[in-house]
C-alpha positions as CSV (number, residue, x, y, z in Angstrom):
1,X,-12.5,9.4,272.2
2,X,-14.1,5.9,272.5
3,X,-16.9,6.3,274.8
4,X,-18.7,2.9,276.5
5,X,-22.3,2.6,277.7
6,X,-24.2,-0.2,279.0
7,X,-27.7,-2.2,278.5
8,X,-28.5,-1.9,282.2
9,X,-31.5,0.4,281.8
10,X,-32.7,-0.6,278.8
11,X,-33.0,-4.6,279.9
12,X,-35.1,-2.9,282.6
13,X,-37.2,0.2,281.3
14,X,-39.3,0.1,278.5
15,X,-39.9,4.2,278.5
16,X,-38.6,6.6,280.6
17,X,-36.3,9.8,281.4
18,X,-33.1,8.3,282.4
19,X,-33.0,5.5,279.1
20,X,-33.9,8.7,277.4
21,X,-31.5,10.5,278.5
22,X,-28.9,8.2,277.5
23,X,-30.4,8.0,273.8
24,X,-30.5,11.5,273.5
25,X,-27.0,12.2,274.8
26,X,-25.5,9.4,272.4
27,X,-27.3,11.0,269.3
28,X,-25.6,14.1,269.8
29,X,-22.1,12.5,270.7
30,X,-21.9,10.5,267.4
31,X,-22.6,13.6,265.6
32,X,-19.5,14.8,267.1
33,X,-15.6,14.4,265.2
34,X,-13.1,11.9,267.0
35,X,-16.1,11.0,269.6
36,X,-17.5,7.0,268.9
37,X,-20.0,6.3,271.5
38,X,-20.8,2.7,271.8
39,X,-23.7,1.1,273.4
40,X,-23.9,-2.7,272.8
41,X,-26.9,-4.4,273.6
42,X,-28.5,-7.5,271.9
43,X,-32.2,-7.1,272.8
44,X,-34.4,-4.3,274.6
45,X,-37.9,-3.9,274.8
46,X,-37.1,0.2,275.4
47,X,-39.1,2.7,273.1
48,X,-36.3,5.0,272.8
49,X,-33.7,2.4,272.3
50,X,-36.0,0.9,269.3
51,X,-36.3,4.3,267.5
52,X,-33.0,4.6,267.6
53,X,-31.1,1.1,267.1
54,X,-29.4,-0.5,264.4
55,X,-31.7,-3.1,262.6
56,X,-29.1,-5.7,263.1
57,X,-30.1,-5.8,266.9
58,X,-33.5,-7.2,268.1
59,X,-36.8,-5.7,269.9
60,X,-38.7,-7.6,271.9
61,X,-42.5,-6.8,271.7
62,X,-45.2,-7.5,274.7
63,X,-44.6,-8.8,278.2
64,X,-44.2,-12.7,279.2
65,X,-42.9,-14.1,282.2
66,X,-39.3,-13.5,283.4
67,X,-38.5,-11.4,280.3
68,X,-36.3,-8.4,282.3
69,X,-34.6,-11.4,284.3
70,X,-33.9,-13.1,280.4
71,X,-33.3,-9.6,278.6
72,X,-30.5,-9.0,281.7
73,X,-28.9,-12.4,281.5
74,X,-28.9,-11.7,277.2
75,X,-27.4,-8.5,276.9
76,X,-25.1,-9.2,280.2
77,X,-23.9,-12.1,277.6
78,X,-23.1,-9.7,274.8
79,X,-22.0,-7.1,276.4
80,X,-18.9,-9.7,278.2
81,X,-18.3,-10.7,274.3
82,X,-18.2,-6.9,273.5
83,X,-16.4,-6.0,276.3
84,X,-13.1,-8.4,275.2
85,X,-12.5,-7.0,272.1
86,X,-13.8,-3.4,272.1
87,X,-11.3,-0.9,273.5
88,X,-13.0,2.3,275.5
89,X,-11.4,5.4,277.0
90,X,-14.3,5.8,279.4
91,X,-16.8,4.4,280.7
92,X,-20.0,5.4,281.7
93,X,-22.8,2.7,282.9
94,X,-26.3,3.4,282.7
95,X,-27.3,2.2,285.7
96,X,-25.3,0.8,289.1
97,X,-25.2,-2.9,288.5
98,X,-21.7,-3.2,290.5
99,X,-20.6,-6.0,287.8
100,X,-19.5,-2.1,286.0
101,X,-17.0,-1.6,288.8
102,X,-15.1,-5.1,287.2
103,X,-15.8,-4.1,283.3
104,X,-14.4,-0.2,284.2
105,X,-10.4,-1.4,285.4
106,X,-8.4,1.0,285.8
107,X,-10.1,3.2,283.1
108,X,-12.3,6.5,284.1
109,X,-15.5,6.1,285.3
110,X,-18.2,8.5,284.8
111,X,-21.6,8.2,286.0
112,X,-24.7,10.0,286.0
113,X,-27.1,10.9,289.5
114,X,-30.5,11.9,288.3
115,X,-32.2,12.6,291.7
116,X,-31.7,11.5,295.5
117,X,-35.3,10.0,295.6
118,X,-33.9,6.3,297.0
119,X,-31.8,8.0,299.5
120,X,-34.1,10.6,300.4
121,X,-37.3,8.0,300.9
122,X,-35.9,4.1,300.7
123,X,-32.9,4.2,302.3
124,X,-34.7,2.0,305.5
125,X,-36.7,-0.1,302.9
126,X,-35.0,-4.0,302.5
127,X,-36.1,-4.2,298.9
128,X,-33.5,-0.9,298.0
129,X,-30.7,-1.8,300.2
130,X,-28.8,-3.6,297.3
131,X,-29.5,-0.8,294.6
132,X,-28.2,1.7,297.3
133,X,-24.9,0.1,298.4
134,X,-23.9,-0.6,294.9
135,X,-24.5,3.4,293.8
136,X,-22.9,4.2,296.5
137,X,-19.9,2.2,295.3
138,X,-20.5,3.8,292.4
139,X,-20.1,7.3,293.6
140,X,-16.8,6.5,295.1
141,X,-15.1,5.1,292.6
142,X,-16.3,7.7,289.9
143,X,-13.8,10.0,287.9
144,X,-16.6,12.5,287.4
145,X,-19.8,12.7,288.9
146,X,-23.0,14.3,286.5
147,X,-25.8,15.9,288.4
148,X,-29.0,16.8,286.2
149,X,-29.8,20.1,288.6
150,X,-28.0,22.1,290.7
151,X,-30.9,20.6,293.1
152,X,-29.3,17.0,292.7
153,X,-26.1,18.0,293.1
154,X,-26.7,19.3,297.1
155,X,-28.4,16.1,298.2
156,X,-25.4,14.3,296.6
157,X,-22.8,16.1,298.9
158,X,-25.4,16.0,301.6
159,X,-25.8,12.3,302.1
160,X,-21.8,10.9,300.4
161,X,-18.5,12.6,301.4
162,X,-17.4,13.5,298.0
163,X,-15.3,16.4,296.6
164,X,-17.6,19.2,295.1
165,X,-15.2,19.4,292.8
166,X,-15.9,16.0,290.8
167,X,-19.6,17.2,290.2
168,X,-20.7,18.7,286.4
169,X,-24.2,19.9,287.0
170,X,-25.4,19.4,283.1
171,X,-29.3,19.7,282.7
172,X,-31.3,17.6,280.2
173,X,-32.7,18.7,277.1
174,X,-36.5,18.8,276.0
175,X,-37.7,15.6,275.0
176,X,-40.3,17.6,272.5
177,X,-39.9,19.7,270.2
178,X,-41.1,23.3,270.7
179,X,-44.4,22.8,268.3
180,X,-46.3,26.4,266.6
181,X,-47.3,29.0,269.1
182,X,-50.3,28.5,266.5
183,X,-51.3,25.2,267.9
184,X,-53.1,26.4,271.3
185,X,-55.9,24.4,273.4
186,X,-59.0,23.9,271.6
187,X,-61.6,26.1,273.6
188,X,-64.3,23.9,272.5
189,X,-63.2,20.6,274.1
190,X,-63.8,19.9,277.8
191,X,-61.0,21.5,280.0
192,X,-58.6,19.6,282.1
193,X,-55.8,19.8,284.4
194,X,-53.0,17.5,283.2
195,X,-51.4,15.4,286.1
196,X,-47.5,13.4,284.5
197,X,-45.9,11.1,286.1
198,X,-46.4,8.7,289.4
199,X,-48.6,9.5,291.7
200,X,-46.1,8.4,295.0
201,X,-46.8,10.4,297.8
202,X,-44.1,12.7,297.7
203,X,-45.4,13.8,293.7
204,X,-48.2,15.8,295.4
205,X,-51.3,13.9,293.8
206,X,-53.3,13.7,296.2
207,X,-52.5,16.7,298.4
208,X,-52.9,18.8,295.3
209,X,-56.2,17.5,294.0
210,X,-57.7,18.0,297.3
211,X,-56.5,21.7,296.8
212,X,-58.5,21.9,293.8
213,X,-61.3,20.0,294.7
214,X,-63.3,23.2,295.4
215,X,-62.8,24.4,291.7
216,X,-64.2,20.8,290.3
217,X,-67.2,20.9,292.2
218,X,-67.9,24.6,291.5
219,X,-66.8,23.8,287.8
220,X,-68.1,19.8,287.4
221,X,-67.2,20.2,283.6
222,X,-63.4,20.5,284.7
223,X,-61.6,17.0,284.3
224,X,-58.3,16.1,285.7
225,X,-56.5,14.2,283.5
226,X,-53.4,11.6,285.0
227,X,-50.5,10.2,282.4
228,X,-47.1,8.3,282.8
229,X,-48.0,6.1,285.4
230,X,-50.1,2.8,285.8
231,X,-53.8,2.6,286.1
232,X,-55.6,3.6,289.2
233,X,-55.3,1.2,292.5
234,X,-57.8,-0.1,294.5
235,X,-57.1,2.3,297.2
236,X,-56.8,5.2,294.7
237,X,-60.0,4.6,293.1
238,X,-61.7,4.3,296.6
239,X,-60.2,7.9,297.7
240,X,-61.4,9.6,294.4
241,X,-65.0,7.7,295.1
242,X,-64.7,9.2,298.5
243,X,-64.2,12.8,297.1
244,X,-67.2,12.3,295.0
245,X,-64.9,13.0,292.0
246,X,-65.1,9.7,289.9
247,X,-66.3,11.6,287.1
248,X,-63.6,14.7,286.8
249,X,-60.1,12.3,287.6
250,X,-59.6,10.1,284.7
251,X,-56.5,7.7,284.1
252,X,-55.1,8.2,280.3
253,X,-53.3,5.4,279.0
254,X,-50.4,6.9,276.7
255,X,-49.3,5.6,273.4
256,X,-46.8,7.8,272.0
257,X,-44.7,11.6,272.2
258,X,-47.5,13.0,270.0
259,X,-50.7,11.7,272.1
260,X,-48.8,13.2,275.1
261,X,-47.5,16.3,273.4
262,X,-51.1,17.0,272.2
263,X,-52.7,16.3,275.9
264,X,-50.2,19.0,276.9
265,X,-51.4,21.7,274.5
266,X,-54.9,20.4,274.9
267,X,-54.4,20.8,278.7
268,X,-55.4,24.3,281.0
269,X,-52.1,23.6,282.7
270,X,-50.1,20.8,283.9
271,X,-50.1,20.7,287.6
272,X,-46.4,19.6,288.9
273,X,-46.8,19.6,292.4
274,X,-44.1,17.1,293.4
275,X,-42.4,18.1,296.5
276,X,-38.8,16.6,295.2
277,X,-37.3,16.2,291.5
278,X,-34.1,16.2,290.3
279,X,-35.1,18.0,287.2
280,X,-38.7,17.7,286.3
281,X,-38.9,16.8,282.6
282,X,-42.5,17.2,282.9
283,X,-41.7,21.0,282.6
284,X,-39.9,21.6,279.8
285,X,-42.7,18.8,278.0
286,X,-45.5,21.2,279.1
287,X,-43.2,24.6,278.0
288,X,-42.9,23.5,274.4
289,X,-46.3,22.1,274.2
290,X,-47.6,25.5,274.5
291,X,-48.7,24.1,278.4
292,X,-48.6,26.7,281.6
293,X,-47.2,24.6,284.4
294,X,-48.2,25.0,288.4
295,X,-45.0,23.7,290.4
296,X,-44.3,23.0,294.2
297,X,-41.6,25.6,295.7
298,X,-39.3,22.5,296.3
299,X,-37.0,20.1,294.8
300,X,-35.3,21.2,291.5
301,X,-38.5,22.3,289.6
302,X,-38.2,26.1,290.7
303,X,-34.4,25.7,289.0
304,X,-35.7,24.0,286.0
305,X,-38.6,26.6,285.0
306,X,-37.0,29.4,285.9
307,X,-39.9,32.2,286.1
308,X,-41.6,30.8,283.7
309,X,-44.0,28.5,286.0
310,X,-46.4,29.1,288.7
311,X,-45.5,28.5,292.2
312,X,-47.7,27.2,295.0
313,X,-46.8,26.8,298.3
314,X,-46.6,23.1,299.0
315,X,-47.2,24.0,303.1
316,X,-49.9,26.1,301.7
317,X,-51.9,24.5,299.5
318,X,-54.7,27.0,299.0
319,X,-52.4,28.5,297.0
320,X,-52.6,25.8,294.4
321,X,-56.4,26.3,294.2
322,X,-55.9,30.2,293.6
323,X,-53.8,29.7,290.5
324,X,-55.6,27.0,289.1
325,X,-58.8,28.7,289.0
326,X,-57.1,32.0,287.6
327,X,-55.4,29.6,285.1
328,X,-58.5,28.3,284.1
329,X,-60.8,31.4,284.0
330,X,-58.2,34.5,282.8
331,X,-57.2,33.6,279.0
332,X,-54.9,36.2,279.0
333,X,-52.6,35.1,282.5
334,X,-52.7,32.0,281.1
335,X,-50.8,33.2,277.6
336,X,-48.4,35.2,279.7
337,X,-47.1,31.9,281.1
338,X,-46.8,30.2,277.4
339,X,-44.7,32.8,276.2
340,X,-42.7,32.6,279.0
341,X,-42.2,28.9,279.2
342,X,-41.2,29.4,274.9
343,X,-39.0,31.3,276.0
344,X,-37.3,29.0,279.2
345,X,-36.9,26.2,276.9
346,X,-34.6,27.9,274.6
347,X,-32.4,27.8,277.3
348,X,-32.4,23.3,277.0
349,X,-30.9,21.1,274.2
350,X,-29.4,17.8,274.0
351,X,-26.9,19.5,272.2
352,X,-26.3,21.4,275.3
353,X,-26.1,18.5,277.4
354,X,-23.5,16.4,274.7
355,X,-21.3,19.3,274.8
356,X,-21.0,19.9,278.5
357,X,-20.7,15.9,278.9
358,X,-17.9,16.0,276.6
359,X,-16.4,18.8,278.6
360,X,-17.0,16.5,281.5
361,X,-15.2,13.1,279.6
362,X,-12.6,15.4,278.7
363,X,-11.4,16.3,282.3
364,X,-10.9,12.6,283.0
365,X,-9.5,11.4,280.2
């Protein structure tokens, strides 16, 4: 089976879950007999891509002007010459360029939904009218349809008549590996609440500090600790001046899987409290960093941890502040939910997800 992918996301994200994702699942496909999964691209400035890419291709290093718009126009320019010569049975685009609609013919198309969020919050914005109308184009002219949650997979039938029947729901694996239950948090250091990810206002950020706020000023030697996302705004740092909290929420630039793996293990908890996910990697990072996780009752993090994170209430958010401080003073409650999220992750593996994706090409083909 000669599987196709595109550069879309990789001319566009330099880190992230869904170019991940793709990486991930194509490792475990080639390692597959009678699968040959091709992904042709002649320059990216994506992490993942450049761990795993043939030396023949080039990384591009720093940021200068127009490079996405020049990476695009580059690997759209390969990918055409690719495109005439190499034969596919499936194709399955990384992103919803509708230029993949043309390249696909009359071949399967397979794609992958990872969350509802544009539909959900953009869908009345200007800027995301273009993105939407092509995945929507997408979704109707897909074979198969792969939703990353059971979560994802309602909000798809909810907002696009399509046939429940065209949807695999195949989760995602762990992006870490699941390190010694010897390596726990350092008692000694200063402790910390680790915050992942964007802090838009449906994540929680700001609703849940403001929860917690309380327990910082009660405990001033608590920091909070915020990763994945781009430095603090204007507004942002004005709010957390406002608070009176400059000195306990810190911005931590990330350089690498290890510095984050270790901020996980170093962490009291990872606080999750985004009211809508369509998986919620951030989870299963935390579970095999030897992290408890604190999650909103919403969205598709409840599927992804199973039992094995603490829920708060997101219409409640006292709640928040009650686990956070039993998190932080009980040892022992705070072990319980280690082993448990060990355990959940066993449940995850990129050789999972290749497996059930082949499953998914198969019933296409």
């Amino acid at each position: 089976m000669n599987l196709r992918y595109d550069h879309q996301i990789f001319s566009i994200q330099r880190a992230g879950g869904i170019s991940r994702y793709y990486i991930e699942l194509i490792k475990e496909l080639s390692n597959i007999e009678g699968v040959v999964p091709n992904l042709p691209i002649f320059a990216s400035f994506n992490t993942h891509w450049q761990e795993w890419a043939n030396q023949k291709n080039i990384f591009i290093t720093g940021k200068w002007p127009l490079q996405t718009t020049i990476l695009t126009y580059l690997n759209q320019k390969y990918d055409q010459i690719n495109h005439s010569f190499q034969k596919f049975d499936i194709y399955h685009p990384t992103y919803y360029n509708l230029s993949s609609l043309k390249k696909v013919g009359e071949k399967p198309l397979v794609i992958t939904i990872h969350d509802c969020t544009d539909e959900l919050f953009h869908k009345n914005r200007p800027e995301f009218v273009k993105l939407l109308t092509a995945r929507k184009a997408h979704i109707e002219r897909a074979n198969r349809i792969i939703a990353i949650s059971e979560s994802t997979k309602k909000d798809l039938l909810s907002f696009y008549n399509i046939n429940p029947s065209v949807i695999s729901v195949i989760p995602h694996g762990p992006s870490f590996q699941t390190i010694s239950l010897n390596s726990l948090r350092n008692t000694t250091q200063p402790p910390y609440f680790l915050f992942v990810g964007h802090r838009y206002e449906y994540k929680g950020f700001k609703s849940a500090i403001e929860a917690i706020i309380p327990l910082c000023k009660k405990n001033p030697e608590i920091k909070i600790k915020c990763v994945g996302a781009a430095p603090f705004s204007i507004t942002e740092l004005t709010w957390i001046h406002n608070i009176q909290l400059e000195k306990n929420i810190l911005h931590q630039p990330i350089s690498s899987d290890t510095q984050l793996q270790d901020l996980y293990t170093q962490a009291i908890a990872c606080i999750y409290p985004s009211a809508y996910e369509g998986f919620g990697m951030p989870i299963l990072e935390a579970f095999a960093s030897n992290c408890p996780v604190i999650i909103a009752n919403k969205g598709a993090s409840p599927e992804t941890a199973g039992n094995a994170a603490i829920q708060f209430d997101v219409t409640a958010p006292e709640t928040l502040l009650h686990v956070a401080e039993k998190l932080y003073k009980n040892p022992t409650y705070r072990l319980e939910f280690i082993a448990k999220g060990r355990k959940r992750i066993e449940d995850f593996s990129w050789r999972k997800t290749a497996e059930l994706t082949l499953n998914a090409y198969k019933q296409v083909e």
